[in-house]
C-alpha angles and dihedrals in degrees: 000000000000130000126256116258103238119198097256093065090043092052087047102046084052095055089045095054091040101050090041088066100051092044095057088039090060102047098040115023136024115333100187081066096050096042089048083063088051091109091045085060091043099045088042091057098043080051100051083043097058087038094056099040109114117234089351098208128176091273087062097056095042084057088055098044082046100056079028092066110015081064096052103038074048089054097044086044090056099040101055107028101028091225093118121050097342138258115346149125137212121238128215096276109092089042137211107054137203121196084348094307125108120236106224081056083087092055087052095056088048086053093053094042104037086052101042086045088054100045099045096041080051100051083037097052085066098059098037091056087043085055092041098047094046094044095032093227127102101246093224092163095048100046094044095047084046104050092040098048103029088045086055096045084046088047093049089044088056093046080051093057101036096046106078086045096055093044091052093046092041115245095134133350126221115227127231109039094342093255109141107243128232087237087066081065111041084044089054083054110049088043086045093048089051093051095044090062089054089055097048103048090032098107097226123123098278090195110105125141102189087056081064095040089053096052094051093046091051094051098059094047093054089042086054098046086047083058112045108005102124 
């Protein structure tokens, strides 16, 4: 008998379809059509996140408002004053904008955050209950300091990847000679640090596979398009 189709492999298998297309949309027919379908993908994800959330509770949704607009008012702090990441400015791709941001950019910071947050808070939970269980005390320290600082480096890690790709396909550009500055990163950091506490000590069911699932499927697109996009 086969087994039943739960929505975590049904969310999965969607991203999968829908971001296999892109990809081979990018890298072998007209880009200026698949890119016009960027905030489709975006809006799609941040759905099947929220869908496949456990008892999502209040604190649930004041974690996502939280990564929602912290990312835009950062963003609109860093466009138009150069304080955060550096000098930079959005193209048309990713739609309505605010103060030269675009909104769904927001969404985009919950999804990074939300997903690293999860998978690291999952491959952690192992090792924590291996500690607990030899030395017969709960780590809290451990496991906050871990979550928090190991999420923000995962999360940096995912904006390195993703950047070059977003330049060439033009999401933002960077100002000066187009090289993407060190202060991108260590501001990543430090946002990504600040959200990540909310998530930890947000009381919401931190247990999602397809989070996982999204943020694996993400990384290798970007890391294909790194690769071979033209």
């Amino acid at each position: 008998m086969l087994n039943r189709v739960t929505k975590f492999d049904l969310a999965t298998a969607i991203a999968v379809l829908f971001h296999t297309i892109g990809l081979v949309g990018l890298l072998f027919f007209d880009k200026t059509f698949f890119l016009a379908a960027t905030p489709i993908n975006l809006l799609l994800s941040f759905v099947l996140l929220i869908w496949t959330q456990a008892d999502k509770n209040k604190s649930f949704f004041l974690f996502l408002l939280c990564c929602v607009f912290t990312g835009i008012a950062v963003e609109m702090i860093g466009i138009n004053t150069g304080l955060l990441f550096g000098e930079y400015a959005y193209g048309r791709v990713l739609g309505f904008k605010v103060l030269q941001v675009p909104v769904l950019i927001g969404i985009n910071w919950f999804i990074i955050i939300y997903c690293c947050g999860i998978s690291i808070h999952t491959f952690l939970m192992h090792a924590i209950n291996k500690i607990a269980a030899e030395t017969g005390k709960n780590p809290v320290i451990l496991k906050a300091l871990s979550v928090i600082a190991d999420g923000a480096i995962l999360a940096v890690l995912f904006d390195w990847l993703m950047e070059p790709v977003a330049v060439k396909l033009g999401f933002w550009t960077w100002k000066g000679d187009g090289s993407i500055p060190l202060f991108n990163y260590i501001c990543w950091f430090g946002i990504s640090l600040l959200l990540l506490m909310v998530f930890h000590f947000t009381k919401f069911n931190k247990q999602n596979k397809f989070a996982v699932n999204l943020l694996l499927i993400q990384l290798m697109f970007f890391l294909l398009l790194r690769t071979f996009l033209n």
